[in-house]
C-alpha positions as CSV (number, residue, x, y, z in Angstrom):
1,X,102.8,218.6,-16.6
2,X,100.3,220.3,-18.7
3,X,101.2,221.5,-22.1
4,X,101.3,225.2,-21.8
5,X,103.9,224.3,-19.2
6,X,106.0,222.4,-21.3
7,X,105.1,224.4,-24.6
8,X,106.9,227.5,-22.0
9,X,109.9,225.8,-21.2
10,X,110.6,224.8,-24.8
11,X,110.3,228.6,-25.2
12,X,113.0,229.3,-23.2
13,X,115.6,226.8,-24.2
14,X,116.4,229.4,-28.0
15,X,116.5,232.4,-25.4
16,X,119.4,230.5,-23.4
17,X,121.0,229.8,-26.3
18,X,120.5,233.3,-27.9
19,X,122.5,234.0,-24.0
20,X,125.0,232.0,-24.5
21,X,126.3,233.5,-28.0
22,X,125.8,237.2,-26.5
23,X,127.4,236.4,-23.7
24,X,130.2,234.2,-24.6
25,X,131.1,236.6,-27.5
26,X,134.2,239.6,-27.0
27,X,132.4,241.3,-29.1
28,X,129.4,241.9,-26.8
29,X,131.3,243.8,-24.5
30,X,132.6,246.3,-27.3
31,X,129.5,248.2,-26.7
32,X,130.2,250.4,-23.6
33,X,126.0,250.5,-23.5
34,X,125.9,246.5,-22.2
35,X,126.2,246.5,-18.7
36,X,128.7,244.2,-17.0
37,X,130.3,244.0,-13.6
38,X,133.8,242.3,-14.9
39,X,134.7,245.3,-16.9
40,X,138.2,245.9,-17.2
41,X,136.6,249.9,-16.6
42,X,133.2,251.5,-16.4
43,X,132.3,252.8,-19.4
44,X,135.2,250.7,-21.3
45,X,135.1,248.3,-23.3
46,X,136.3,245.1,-22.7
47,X,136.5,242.4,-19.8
48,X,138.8,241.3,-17.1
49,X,138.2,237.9,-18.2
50,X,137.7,236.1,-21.4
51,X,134.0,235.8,-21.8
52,X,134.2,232.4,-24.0
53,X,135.9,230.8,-21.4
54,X,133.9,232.2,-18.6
55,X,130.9,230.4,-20.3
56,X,132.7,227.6,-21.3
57,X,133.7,227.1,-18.0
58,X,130.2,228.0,-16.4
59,X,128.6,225.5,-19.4
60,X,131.1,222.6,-18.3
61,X,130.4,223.1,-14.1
62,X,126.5,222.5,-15.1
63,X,126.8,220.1,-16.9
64,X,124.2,219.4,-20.3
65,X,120.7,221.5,-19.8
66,X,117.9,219.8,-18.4
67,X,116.3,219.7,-22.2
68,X,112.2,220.2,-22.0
69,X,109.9,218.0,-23.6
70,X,106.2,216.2,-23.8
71,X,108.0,213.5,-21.6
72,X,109.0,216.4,-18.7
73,X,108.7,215.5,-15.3
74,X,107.9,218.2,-12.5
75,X,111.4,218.0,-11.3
76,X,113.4,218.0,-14.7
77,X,111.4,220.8,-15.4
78,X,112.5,222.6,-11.8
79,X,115.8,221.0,-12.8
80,X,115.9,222.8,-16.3
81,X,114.9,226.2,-14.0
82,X,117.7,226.0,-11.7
83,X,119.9,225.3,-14.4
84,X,119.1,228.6,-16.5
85,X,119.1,230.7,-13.4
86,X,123.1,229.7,-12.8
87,X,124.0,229.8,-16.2
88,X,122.9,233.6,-16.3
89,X,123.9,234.6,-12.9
90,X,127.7,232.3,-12.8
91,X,129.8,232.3,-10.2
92,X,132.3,234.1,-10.6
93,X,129.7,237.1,-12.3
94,X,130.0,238.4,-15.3
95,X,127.4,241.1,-13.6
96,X,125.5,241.0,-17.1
97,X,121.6,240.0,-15.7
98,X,119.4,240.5,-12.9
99,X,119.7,238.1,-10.0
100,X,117.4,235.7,-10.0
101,X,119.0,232.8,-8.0
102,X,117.2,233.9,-4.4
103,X,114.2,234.5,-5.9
104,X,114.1,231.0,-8.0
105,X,114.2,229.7,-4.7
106,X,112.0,231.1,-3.5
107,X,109.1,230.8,-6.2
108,X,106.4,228.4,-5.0
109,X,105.5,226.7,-8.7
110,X,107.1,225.9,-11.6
111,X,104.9,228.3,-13.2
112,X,106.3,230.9,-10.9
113,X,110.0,229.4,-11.8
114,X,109.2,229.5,-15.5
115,X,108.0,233.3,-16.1
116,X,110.8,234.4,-13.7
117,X,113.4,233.1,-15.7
118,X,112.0,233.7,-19.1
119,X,111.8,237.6,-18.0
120,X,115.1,237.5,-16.6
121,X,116.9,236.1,-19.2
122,X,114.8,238.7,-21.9
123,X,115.8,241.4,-19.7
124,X,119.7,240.1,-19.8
125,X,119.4,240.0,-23.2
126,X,118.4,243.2,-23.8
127,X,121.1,244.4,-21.8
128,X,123.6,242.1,-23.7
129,X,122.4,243.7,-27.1
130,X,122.6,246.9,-26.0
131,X,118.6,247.9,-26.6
132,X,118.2,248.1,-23.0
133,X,121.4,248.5,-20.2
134,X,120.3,247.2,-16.6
């Protein structure tokens, strides 16, 4: 793996975690702007389930991220893809990103996997702050 590759990947591990806490947190969901598919309402706030245990839940059913580093093999790195792309589109949804689980599949390289789920997860984030709904 080359080291923009890997240099990437460790770019996107803080932007997962920066999902998580938006994500996870009731408080998110306050702000009828963030779009979400569980709402209790459209245009409401609130959820029809509790969002920290959704992600708990979701967090536990994955297991520990596949953590990038100068030691990354191809398929940890795929691995840590796959991972990020069913943390931010769980099962059941929380309807709060894009979905990207299809087209991870799809993608050819892990450069291809990489970009697609760093702009996925900043676009989810943006919805989840509320700067920019989906």
């Amino acid at each position: 793996m080359t080291d923009q590759i890997i240099e990437k990947a460790q770019r996107i591990v803080p932007m997962l975690q920066q999902w998580i806490e938006l994500a996870s947190s009731s408080n998110t969901y306050d702000n009828i702007d963030v779009v979400a598919s569980a709402r209790i309402k459209k245009g409401e706030a609130g959820l029809l389930t509790d969002p920290q245990k959704h992600i708990s839940s979701v967090l536990k059913d994955l297991g520990q991220m596949p953590e990038p580093s100068p030691d990354s093999t191809s398929r940890s790195l795929h691995e840590f893809c796959f991972w990020g792309a069913a943390l931010i589109n769980p099962l059941p949804p929380l309807g709060v990103s894009l979905e990207v689980r299809g087209r991870m599949l799809e993608a050819t390289s892990i450069e291809k996997r990489l970009d697609l789920l760093e702009r996925t997860v900043s676009r989810s984030i943006q919805n989840l702050d509320g700067t920019r709904p989906l």
